[in-house]
C-alpha positions in Angstrom: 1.0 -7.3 0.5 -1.3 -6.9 -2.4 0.0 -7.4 -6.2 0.5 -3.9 -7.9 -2.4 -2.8 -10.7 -1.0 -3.9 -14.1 -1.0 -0.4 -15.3 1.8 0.1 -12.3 4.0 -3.0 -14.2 3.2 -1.6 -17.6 4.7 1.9 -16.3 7.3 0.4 -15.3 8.0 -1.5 -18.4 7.4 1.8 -20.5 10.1 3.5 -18.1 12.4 0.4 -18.8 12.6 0.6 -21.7 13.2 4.2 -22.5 15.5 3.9 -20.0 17.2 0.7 -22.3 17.1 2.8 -25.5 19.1 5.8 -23.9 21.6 3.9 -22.4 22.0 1.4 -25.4 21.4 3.9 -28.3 22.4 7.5 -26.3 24.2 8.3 -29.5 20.4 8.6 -31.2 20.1 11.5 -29.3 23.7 12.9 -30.0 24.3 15.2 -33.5 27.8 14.6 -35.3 28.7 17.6 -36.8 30.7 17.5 -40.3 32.0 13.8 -40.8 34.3 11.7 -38.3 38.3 11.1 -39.1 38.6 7.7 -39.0 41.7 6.4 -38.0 42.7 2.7 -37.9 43.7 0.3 -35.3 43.5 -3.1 -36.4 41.4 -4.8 -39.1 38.2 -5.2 -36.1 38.6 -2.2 -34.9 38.9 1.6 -35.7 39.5 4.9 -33.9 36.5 7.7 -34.6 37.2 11.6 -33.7 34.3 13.5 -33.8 32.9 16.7 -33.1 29.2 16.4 -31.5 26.5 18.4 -29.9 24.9 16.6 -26.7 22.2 18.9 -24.9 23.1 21.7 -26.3 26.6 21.7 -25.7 29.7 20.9 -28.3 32.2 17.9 -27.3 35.1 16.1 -28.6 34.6 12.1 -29.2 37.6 10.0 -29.5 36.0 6.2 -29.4 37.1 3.2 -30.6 34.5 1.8 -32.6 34.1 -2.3 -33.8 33.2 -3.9 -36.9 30.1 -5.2 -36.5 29.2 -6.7 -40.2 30.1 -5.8 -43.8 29.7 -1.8 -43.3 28.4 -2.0 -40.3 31.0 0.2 -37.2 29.3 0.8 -33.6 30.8 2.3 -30.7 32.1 0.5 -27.9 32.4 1.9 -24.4 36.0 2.5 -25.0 36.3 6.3 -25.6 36.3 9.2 -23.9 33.9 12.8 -24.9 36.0 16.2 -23.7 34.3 19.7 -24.0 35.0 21.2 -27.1 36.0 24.3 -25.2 39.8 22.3 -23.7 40.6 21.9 -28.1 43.5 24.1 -27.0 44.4 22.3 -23.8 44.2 18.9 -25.4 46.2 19.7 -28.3 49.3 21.7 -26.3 49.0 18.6 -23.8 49.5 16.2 -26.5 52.0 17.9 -28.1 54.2 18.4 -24.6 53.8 14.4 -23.7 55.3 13.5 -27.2 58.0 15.7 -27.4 59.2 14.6 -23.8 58.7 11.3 -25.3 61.0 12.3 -28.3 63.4 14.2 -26.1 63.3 11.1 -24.0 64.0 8.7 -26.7 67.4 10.9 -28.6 69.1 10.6 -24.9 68.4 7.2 -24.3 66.2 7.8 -20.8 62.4 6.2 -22.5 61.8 4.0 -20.1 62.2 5.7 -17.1 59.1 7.7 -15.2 59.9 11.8 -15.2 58.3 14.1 -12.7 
C-alpha cells in the first residue's frame, strides 16, 4: 500500500490539533456571564459556580477547580454543567434532600437509606 501525500498527514495534524485545543481548552469557547462564586474546599482546591453561555444556550457550572500556581485556578473534569432552565428544579431538589437530612438527623435515623 502506497504512503499517503504529506498534505494528507499535515490535514490530519491540522485536524489533531484543533481537535486537542477543544477538548483541552473547550472552556475558550464557553462565555461566563457576571463573575463565579467561589466557594472553598480545601487549600488545593476550590468549588466554582457559574453561569455560562455554550452554543448559544445558558448553563449552570458547578466544577471543582485546582490551584495550579500562585493565581493560577483551572478546571478539572470534576464538575457537572445543568441547563440553566432546571434553576428551579435544582434548587427545590436541594432544598428537599437537606431537610430529609435535617429531619433525619433530630430523630436519630441519619444513617439509614429512605425510599
Amino acid at each position: 500500500m502506497p504512503n499517503p501525500p504529506f498534505s494528507c498527514f499535515f490535514t490530519n495534524a491540522i485536524l489533531f490539533r484543533a481537535l486537542f485545543i477543544i477538548v483541552v481548552y473547550g472552556d475558550l469557547f464557553m462565555t461566563t456571564v457576571g463573575e463565579p462564586v467561589v466557594l472553598p474546599r480545601s487549600e488545593t482546591e476550590k468549588i466554582w459556580v457559574s453561569v455560562s453561555e455554550f452554543r448559544g444556550f445558558a448553563g449552570l457550572d458547578i466544577r471543582i477547580y485546582y490551584n495550579a500556581g500562585e493565581v493560577d485556578w483551572r478546571p478539572t473534569k470534576k464538575g457537572v454543567r445543568i441547563s440553566l432552565e432546571l434553576k428551579d428544579q435544582l434548587i427545590a431538589a436541594i432544598e428537599k434532600v437537606v431537610a430529609q437530612y435535617e429531619a433525619a438527623t433530630e430523630s436519630g435515623d441519619a444513617g439509614e437509606a429512605k425510599d
